[in-house]
C-alpha positions in Angstrom: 12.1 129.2 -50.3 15.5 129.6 -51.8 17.8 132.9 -50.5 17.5 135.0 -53.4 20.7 137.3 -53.6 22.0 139.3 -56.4 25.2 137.5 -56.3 22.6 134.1 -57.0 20.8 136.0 -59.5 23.9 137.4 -61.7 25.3 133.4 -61.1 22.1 131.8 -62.6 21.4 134.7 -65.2 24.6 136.6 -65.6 25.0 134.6 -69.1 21.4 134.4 -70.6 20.3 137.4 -69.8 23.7 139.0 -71.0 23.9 140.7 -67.6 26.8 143.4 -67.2 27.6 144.4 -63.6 28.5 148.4 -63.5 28.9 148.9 -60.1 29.8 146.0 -57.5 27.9 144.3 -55.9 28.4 144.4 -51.8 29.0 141.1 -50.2 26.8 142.0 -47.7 23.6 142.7 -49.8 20.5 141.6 -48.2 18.5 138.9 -49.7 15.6 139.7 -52.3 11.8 140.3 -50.3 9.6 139.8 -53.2 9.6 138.3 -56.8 8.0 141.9 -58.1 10.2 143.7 -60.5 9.1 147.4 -61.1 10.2 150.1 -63.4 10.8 153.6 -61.5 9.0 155.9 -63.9 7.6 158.5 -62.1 9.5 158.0 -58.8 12.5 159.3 -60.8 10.3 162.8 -60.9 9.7 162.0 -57.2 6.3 161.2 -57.1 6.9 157.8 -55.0 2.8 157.0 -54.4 2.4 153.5 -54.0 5.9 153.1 -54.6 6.6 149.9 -52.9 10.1 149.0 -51.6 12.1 146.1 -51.9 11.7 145.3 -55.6 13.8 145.4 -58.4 14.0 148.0 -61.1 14.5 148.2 -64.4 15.1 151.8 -66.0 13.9 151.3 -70.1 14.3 153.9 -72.7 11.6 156.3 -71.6 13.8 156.2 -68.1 17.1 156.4 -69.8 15.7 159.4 -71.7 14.3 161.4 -69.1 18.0 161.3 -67.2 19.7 161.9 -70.2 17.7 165.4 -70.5 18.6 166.6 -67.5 22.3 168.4 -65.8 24.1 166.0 -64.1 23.4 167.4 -60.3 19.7 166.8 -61.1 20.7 163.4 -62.5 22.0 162.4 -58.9 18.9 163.3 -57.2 16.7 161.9 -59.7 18.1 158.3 -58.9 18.7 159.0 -55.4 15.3 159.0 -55.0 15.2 155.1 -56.1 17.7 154.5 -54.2 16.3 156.3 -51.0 13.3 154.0 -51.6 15.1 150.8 -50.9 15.1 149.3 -54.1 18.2 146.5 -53.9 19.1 146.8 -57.6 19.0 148.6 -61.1 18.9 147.2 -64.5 19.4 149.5 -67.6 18.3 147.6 -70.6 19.1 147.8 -74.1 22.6 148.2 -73.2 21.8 152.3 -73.0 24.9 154.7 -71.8 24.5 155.2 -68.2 25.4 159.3 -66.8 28.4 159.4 -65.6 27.1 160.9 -62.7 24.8 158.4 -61.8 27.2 156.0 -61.9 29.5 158.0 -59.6 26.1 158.0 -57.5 25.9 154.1 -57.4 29.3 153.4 -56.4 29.5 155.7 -53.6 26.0 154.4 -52.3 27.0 151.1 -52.8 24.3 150.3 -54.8 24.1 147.2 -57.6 24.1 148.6 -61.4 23.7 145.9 -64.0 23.3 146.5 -67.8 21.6 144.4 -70.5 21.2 143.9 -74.0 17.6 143.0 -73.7 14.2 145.1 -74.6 13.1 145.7 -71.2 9.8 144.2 -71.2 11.4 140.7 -72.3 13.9 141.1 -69.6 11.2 142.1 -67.3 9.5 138.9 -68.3 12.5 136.5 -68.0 13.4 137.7 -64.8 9.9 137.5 -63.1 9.7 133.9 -64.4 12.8 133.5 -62.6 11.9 135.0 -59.5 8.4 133.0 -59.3 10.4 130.1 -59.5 12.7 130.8 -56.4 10.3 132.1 -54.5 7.5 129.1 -55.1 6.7 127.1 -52.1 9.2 123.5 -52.0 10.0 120.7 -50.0 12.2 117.2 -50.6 10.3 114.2 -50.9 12.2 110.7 -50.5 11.6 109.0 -53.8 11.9 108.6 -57.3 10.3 110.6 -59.8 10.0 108.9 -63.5 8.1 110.3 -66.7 6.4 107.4 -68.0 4.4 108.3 -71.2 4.3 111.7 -70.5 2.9 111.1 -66.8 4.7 112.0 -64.0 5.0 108.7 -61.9 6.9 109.7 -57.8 7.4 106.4 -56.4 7.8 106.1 -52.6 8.1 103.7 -49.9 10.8 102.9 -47.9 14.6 102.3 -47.9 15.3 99.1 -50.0 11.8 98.9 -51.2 12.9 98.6 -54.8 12.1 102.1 -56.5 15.7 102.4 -58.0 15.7 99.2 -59.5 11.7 100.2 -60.6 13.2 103.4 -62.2 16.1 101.6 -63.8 13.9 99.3 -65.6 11.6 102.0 -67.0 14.6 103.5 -68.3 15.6 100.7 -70.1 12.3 100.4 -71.6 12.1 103.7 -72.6 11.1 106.0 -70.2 12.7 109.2 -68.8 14.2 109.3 -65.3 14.0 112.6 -63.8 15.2 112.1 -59.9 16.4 109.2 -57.7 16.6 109.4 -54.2 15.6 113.0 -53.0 12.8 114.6 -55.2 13.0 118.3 -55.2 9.3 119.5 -55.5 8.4 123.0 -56.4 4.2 124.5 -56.2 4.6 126.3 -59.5 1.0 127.2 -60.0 -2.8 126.8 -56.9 -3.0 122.6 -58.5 0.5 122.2 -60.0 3.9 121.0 -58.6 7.1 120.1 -60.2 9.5 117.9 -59.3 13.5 118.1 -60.4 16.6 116.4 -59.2 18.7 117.5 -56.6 22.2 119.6 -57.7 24.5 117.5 -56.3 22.9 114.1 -57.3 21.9 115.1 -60.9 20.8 111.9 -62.7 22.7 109.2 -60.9 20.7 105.8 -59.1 22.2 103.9 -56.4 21.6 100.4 -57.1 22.3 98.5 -54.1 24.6 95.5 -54.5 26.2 97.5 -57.7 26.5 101.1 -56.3 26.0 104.3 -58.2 25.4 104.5 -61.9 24.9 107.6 -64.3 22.1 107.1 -66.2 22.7 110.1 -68.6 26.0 108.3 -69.7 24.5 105.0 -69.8 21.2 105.4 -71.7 22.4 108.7 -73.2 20.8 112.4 -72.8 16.5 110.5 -74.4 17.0 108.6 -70.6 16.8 111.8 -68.6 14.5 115.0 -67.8 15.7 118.2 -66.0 11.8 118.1 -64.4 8.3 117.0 -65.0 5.2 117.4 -63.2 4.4 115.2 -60.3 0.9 113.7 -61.1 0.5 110.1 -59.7 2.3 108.8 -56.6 2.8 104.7 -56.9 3.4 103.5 -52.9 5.6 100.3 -53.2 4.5 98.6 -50.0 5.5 94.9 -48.8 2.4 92.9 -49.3 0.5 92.1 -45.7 -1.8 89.5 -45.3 -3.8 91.6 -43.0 -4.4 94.5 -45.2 -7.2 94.8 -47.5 -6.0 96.4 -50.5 -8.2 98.3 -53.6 -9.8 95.6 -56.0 -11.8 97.7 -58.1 -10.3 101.3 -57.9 -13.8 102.8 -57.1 -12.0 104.2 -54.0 -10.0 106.5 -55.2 -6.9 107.4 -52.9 -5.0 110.7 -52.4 -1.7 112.2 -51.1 -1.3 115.7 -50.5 2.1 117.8 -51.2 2.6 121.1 -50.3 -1.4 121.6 -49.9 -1.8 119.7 -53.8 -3.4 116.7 -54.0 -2.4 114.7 -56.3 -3.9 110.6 -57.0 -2.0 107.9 -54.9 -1.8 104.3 -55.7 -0.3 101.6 -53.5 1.2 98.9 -55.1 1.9 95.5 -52.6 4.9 94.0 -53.7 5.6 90.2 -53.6 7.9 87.9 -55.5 7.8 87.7 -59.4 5.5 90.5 -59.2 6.6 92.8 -62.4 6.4 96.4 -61.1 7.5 97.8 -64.5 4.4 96.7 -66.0 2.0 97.7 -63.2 4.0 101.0 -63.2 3.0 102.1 -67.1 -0.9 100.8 -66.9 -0.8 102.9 -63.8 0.2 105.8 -66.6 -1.5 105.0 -69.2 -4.8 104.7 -66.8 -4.2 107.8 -65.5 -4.1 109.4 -68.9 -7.6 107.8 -69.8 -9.0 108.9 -66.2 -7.7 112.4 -68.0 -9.5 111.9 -71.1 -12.9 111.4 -68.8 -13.0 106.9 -69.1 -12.8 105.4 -65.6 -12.5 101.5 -66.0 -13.5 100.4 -63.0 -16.5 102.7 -63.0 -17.5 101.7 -66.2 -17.3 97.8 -65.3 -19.6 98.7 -61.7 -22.3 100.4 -64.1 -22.3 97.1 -66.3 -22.3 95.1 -63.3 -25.0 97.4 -61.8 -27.4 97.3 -65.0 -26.9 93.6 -65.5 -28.4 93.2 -61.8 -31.4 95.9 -62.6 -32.4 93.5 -66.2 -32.1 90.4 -64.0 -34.2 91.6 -61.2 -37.6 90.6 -62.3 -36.3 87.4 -63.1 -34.8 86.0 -59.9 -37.9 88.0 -58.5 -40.3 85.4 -60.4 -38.0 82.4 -59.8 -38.0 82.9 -56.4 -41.7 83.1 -56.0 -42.6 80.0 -58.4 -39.8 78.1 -56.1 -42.0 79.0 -53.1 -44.9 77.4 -54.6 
């Protein structure tokens, strides 16, 4: 989990969610402790049951309102009471006036006072989604995630193994490139995770032999996605005489990440071999497997049936050969 801080908050959301700062915010502000945003309501009043600290508020009209009615001394102890119940910030929406004596009250507490434009229950909603998102479950995985017809394809395997020059390929036939390198992956939901590139590395590859390209100003902005969901993981492997690899697919494989498992599919590697290829059937399977048609089951149950008609037959033959 990321540090959430108001100072990371205004930085990410300062601009789309038309965020005004009315009172600064302290350098030394302690990081967020939940996603839960909360309006005050009644704790304003001072009735503070079930009033849970920690979470953000957001005072709406029917909040504005009620300060507005009262004389400024009963203002200040009106929001003192949020404030004695260790909430770490304030947002007035709608852009409403604030009481000058509440303000007064927020700078000499040291206590965060933003403004916004924004109906409360959207900002409400854009900031929880926000929140959720920082404070989902993530790891790095060493790999390169690739949206091949709509399927999220992370290929792994180790240094040198060829996923960049995999990934470069797909692009160049058409597919999106999301990360290269270091996969940041993000449990957005109980069966669900996310992969996105890493800040600093953005959409670049390393090609080794040529270095670092950018495949954004290469292929152009159609080449790239700023995330997709990981579903398949292909496991480039050199190929090993010793190893007895899947025919048939009737053994279906699995890698777990971040407690979600998602379907894994090693791929042996070995000259003139054409990974690209292998790399969209393994998409376009997956996306029949989705739609409920499993090839290599369907081939077994032929196989299977043919064996049950022929029965009798090699029964007989068998018997008559005795003879």
């Amino acid at each position: 989990m990321h540090s959430v801080t108001l100072q990371k908050i205004y930085a990410d959301l300062g601009h789309f969610l038309d965020l005004e700062i009315l009172t600064e915010i302290p350098a030394d502000a302690p990081g967020l402790r939940t996603k839960d945003v909360h309006r005050p309501g009644m704790a304003l009043m001072g009735f503070a049951e079930g009033f849970l600290p920690g979470r953000l508020q957001v005072m709406g009209e029917s909040e504005m309102a009620y300060l507005a009615h009262l004389q400024p001394e009963e203002q200040v102890i009106a929001f003192a009471r949020v404030i004695d119940l260790e909430a770490p910030a304030c947002f007035v929406a709608r852009s409403q006036p604030v009481p000058q004596a509440v303000l007064e009250l927020a700078a000499a507490r040291r206590f965060p006072l933003f403004r916004t434009s924004m109906m409360a229950v959207e900002f409400i909603t854009e900031l929880t989604h926000y929140l959720e998102q920082q404070f989902a479950p993530r790891t790095e995985v060493h790999g390169t995630l690739v949206d091949v017809y709509g399927v999220g394809l992370l290929f792994t395997g180790h240094s040198g193994i060829g996923k960049s020059e995999c990934a470069l390929d797909l692009v160049e036939r058409g597919h999106r490139l999301v990360a290269d390198d270091v996969v940041e992956v993000i449990k957005t939901g109980d069966d669900l995770i996310v992969g996105r590139y890493r800040e600093v590395l953005q959409h670049n590859i390393e090609i080794r032999g040529v270095g670092v390209i950018d495949v954004q100003a290469i292929f152009g902005v159609r080449a790239i996605r700023m995330q997709k969901r990981v579903e398949v993981e292909v496991r480039l492997k050199e190929w090993d005489e010793g190893e007895d690899y899947e025919r048939l697919g009737l053994e279906r494989q699995h890698t777990t990440i971040l407690g979600v498992a998602i379907p894994s599919v090693i791929v042996p590697l070995v000259p003139g071999k054409n990974i690209t290829v292998i790399a969209e059937v393994i998409a376009l399977d997956f996306m029949l497997k989705m739609y409920g048609y499993d090839a290599a089951r369907v081939l077994n149950e032929r196989i299977l049936e043919s064996m049950r008609r022929k029965g009798p037959n090699i029964q007989r033959y068998l018997h008559q050969d005795r003879e």
